[in-house]
C-alpha positions in Angstrom: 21.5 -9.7 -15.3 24.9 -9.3 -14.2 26.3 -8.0 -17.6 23.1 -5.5 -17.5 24.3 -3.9 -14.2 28.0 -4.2 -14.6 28.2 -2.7 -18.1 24.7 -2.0 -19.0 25.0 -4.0 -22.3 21.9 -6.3 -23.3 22.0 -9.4 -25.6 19.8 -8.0 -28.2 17.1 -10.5 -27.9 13.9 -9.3 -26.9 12.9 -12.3 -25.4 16.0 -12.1 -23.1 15.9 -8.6 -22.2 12.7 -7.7 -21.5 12.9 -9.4 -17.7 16.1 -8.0 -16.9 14.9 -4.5 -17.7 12.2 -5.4 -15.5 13.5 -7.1 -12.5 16.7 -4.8 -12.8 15.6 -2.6 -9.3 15.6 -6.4 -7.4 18.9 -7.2 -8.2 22.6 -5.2 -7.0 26.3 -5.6 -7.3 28.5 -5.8 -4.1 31.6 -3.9 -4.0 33.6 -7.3 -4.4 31.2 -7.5 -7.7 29.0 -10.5 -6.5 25.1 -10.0 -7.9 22.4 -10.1 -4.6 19.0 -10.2 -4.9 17.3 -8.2 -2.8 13.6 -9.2 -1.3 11.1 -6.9 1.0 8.7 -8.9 2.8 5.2 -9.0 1.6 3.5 -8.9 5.0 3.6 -5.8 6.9 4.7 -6.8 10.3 7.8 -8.6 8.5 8.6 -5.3 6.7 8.6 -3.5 10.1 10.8 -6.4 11.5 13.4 -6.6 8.7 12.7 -4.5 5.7 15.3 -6.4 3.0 16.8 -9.4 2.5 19.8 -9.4 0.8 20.6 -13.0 -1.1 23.4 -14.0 -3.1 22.6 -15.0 -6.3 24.7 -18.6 -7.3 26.0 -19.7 -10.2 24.8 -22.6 -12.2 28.1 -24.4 -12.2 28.0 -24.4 -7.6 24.2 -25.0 -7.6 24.6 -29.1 -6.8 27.6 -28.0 -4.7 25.7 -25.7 -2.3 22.9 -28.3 -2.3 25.3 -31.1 -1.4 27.1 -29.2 1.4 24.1 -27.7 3.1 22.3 -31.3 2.5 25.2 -33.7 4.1 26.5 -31.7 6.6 23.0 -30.4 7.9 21.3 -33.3 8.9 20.0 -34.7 5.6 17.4 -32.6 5.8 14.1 -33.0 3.8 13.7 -31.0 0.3 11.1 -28.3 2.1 13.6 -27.8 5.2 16.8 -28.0 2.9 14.9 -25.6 0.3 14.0 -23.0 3.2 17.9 -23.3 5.0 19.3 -22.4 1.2 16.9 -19.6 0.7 17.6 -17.4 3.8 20.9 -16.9 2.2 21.2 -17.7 -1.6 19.2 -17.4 -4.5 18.7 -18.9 -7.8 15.4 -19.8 -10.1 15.0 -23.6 -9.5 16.2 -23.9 -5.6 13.2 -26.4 -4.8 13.3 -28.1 -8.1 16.9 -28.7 -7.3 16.5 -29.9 -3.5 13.9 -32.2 -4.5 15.5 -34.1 -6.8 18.7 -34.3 -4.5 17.0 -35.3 -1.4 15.4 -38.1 -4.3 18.8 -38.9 -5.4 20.8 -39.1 -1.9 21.8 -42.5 -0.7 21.7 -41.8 2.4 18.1 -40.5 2.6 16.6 -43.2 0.5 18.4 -45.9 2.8 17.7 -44.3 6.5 13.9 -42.4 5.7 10.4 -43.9 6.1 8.4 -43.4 3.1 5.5 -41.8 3.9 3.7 -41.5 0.2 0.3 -43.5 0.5 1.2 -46.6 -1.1 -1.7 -48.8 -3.0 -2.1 -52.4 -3.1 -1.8 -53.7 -6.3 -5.4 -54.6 -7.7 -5.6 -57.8 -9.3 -9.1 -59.5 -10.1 -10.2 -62.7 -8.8 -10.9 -65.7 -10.7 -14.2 -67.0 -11.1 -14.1 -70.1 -8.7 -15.1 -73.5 -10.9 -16.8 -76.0 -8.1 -19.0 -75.1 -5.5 -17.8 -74.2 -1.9 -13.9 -73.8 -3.7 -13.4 -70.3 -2.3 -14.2 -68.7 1.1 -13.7 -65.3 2.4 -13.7 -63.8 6.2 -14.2 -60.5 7.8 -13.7 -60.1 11.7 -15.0 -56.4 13.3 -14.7 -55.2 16.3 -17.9 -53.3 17.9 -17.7 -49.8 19.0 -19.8 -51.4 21.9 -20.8 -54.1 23.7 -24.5 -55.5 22.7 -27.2 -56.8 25.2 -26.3 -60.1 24.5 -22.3 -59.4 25.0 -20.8 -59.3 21.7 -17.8 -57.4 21.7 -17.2 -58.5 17.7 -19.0 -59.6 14.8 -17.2 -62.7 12.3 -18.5 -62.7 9.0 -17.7 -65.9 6.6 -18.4 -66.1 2.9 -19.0 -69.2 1.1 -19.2 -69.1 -2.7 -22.6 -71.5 -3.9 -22.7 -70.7 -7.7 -19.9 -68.3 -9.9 -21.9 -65.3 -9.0 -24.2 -66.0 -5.8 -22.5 -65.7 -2.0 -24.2 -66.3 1.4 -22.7 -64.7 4.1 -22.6 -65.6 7.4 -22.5 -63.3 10.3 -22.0 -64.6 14.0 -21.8 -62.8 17.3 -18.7 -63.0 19.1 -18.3 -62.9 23.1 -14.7 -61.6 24.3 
């Protein structure tokens, strides 16, 4: 894109060329010859607020140096917050690609932050129990309400008779 604007030379390859002869009217050179990319807001009360952004499109070579920077020195923040302090000023193609796989890569973060992610417990079957009465299970539940009989929980207990047969046993709780 730069070359395009600068000296209006294109590679040759369609492939190539056909963007930047499309997206040529987002991009403009600076008088110190630095490419911006310039954005109008898609809602209309933005546009009335401020019509155009003007970002500076980085290099590939200062892209994990920006991200570092703004990531160390701001807070450590998280890859949408990071992604969203970046893009007010700077542009290139795969911003939140690359602040999510620092902010996955940063000591610091992975040391200090909770993990929020849903974690599973591992499923594992159990084995079929050999003698009678060799496994038990139990369940305690606390009611929403207290019954007539003043049971403020139930306790359930499980006893394993044959390899596939189980009586439960429920009893009322008092306080």
């Amino acid at each position: 894109m730069f070359l395009y604007l600068h000296n209006g030379t294109l590679s040759g390859n369609v492939k190539k060329d056909k963007p930047i002869l499309i997206m040529e009217d987002r991009y403009t050179i600076d008088e110190d010859g630095l490419l911006y990319r310039i954005d109008t807001p898609r809602q209309k009360n933005l546009a009335r607020v401020k019509p155009m952004t003007k970002r500076l499109c980085v290099p590939l070579k200062f892209h994990h140096d920006m991200i570092s920077y703004v990531h160390d020195n701001c807070g450590h923040y998280a890859a949408q917050s990071l992604f969203h302090t970046l893009a007010t000023r700077y542009f290139w193609k795969s911003m939140f690609a690359d602040a999510v796989e620092y902010c996955k890569t940063c000591d610091t973060c992975q040391r200090t932050k909770i993990n929020y992610v849903h974690r599973f417990a591992p499923l594992h079957a159990l084995s079929v129990p050999e003698e009678i009465g060799t496994r038990f299970s139990m369940d305690h539940k606390v009611l929403t309400r207290t019954t007539a009989a003043g049971n403020t929980a139930v306790f359930q207990d499980f006893h394993v008779l044959f390899q596939c047969l189980i009586r439960p046993l429920i009893q009322p709780l008092r306080q």
